[in-house]
Structures are given as C-alpha cells and as structure tokens.
BAMAR-600654 format. One record per residue (C-alpha): residue number from 0; residue in three letters; x, y, z negated. Coordinates in pm, 1 decimal, decimal comma, m for minus. Each point is the difference from the previous one (the first is absolute). Layout:
N
+------+------+----------+----------+----------+
| resi | resn |       px |       py |       pz |
+------+------+----------+----------+----------+
|  NUM |  ALA |        X |        Y |        Z |
...
+------+------+----------+----------+----------+
//
This chain:
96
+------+------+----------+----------+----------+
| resi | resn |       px |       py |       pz |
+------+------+----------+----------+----------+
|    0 |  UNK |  m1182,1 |  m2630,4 |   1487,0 |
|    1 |  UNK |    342,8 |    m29,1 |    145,9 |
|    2 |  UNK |    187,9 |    107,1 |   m330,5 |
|    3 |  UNK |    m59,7 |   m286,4 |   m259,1 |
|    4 |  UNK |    129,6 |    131,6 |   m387,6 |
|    5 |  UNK |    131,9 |   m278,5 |   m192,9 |
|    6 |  UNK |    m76,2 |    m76,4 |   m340,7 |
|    7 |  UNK |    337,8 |     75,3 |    m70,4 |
|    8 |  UNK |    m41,9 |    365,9 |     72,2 |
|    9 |  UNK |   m302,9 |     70,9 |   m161,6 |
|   10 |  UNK |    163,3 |   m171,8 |   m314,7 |
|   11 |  UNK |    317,9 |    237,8 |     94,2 |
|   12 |  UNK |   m171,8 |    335,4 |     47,0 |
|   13 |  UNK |   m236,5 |    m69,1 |   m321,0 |
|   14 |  UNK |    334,6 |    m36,7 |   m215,0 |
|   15 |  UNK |    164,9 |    318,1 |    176,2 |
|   16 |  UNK |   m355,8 |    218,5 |    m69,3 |
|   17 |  UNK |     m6,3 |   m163,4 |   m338,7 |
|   18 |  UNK |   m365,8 |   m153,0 |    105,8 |
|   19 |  UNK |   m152,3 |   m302,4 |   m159,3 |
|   20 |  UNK |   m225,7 |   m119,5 |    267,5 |
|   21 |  UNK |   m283,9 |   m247,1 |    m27,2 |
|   22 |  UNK |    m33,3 |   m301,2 |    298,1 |
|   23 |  UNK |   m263,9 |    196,5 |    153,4 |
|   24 |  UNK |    212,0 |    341,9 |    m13,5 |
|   25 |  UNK |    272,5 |   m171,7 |    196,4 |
|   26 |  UNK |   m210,3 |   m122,0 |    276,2 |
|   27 |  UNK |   m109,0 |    357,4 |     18,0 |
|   28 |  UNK |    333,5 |    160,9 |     m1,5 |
|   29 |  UNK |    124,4 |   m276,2 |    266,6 |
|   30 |  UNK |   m299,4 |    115,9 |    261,8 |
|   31 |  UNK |     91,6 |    354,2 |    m60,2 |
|   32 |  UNK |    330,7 |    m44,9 |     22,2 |
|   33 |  UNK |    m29,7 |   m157,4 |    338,0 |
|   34 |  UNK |   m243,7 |    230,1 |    123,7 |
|   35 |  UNK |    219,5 |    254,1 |    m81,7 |
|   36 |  UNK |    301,5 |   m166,0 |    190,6 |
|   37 |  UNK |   m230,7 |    m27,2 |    287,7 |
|   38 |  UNK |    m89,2 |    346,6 |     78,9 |
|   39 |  UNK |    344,1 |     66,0 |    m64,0 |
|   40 |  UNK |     79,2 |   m241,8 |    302,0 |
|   41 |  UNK |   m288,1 |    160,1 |    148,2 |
|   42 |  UNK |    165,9 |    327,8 |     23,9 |
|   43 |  UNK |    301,4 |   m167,0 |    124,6 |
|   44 |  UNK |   m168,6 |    m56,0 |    307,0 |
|   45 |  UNK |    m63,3 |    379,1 |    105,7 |
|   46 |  UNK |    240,2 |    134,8 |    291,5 |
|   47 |  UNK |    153,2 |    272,5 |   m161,8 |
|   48 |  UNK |    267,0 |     70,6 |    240,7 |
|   49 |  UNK |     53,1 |    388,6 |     34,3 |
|   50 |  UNK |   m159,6 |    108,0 |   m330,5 |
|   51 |  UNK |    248,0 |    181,9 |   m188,2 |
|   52 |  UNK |     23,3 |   m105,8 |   m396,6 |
|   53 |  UNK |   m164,8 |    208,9 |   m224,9 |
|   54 |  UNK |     31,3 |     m9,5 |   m391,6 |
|   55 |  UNK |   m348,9 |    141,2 |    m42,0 |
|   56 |  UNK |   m332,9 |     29,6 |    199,1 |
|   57 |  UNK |     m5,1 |    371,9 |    m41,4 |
|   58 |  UNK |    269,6 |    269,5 |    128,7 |
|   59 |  UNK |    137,0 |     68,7 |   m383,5 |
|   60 |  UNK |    199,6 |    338,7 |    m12,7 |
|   61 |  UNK |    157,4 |    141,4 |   m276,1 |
|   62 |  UNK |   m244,0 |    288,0 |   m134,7 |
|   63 |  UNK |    208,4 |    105,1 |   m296,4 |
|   64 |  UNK |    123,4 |    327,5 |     68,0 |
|   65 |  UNK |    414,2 |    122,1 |    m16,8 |
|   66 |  UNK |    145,1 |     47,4 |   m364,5 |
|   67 |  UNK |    118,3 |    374,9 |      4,9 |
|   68 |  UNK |     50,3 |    117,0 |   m315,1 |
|   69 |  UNK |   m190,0 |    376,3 |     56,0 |
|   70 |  UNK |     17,9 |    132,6 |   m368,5 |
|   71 |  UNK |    378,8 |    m33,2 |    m72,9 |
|   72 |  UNK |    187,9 |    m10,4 |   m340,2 |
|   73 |  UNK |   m191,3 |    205,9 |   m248,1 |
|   74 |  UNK |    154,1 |   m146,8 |   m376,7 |
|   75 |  UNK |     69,5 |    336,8 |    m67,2 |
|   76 |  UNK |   m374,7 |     92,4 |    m62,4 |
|   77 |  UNK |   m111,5 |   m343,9 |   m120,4 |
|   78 |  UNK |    268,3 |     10,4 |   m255,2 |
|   79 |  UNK |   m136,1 |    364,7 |   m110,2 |
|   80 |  UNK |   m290,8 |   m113,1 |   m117,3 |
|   81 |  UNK |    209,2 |   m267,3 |   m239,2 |
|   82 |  UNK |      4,0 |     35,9 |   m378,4 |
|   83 |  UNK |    296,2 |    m82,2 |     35,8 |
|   84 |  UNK |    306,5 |    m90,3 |    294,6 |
|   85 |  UNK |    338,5 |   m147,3 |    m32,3 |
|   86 |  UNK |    256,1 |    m62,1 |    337,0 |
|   87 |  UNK |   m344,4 |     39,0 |    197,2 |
|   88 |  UNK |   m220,4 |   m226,4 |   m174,4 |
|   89 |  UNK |   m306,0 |     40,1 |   m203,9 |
|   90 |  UNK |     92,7 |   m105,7 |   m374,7 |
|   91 |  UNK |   m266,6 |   m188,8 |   m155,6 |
|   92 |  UNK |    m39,2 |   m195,7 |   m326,6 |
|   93 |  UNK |    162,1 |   m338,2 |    m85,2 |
|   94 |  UNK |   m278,0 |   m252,9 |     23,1 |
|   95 |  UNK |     48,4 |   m364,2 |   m107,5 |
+------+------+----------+----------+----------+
//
C-alpha cells in the first residue's frame, strides 16, 4: 500500500464528519482510505492522451421542450367568472 493515512487524518476527518470512532474503526477507515488513494493512483496510470473530457458517461441533451406561450392573455374570461373584480383582480375575503 503505497498511500499510508496517518493517525492524524483519521482523527481529522472523524472531527470534520462529526464521527466518534472506536480503535478498531480507525484501523478500518485508514485501510480504506488507502485503498481508496490507490486506485485513485491506479487510474493515474492510464494513457489518456486524445480522449476528449466529458462531464458525464452518457451523451446528456436537453429534452425539455421550447417555452411558447400558445394560449395567450385570456383575464378577460377568467375574471368573468369572478364574484367579484376590481383593477383586474379577483376580490376575495380578508383572511387573517
């Protein structure tokens, strides 16, 4: 294991996750740690010249369609339906 965690950081991360770890937990969370860090060297390795960046594995598209408002301004028949209007507005009931 090339990527040693110190006590230290175990101790560092616990307080920053707000984890109370036992002995036992720590020497667990050290080997994961590193084994994490190593496949993460690991994948440094791979020649990845002329491979374009990508922010996601699949081709993502926008599938929403264009915002065209199709059925206009119609107040004027909303509002007849009101018991009753003032400057355009329905006029309801105080409510506290």
């Amino acid at each position: 294991m090339a990527n040693i965690i110190s006590d230290e950081t175990i101790d560092y991360v616990g307080i920053l996750a707000k984890l109370e770890l036992s002995d036992e937990e720590k020497e667990q969370a050290k080997s994961d740690m590193g084994r994490m860090l190593d496949y993460i060297d690991k994948l440094g390795e791979l020649d990845t010249d002329g491979i374009e960046p990508m922010s996601h594995v699949f081709p993502v598209n926008n599938v929403f369609r264009e915002d065209v408002v199709t059925n206009g301004d119609d107040s004027a028949n909303t509002l007849a339906n009101a018991p009753e209007e003032k400057n355009g507005s329905f006029v309801v009931p105080k409510t506290v």
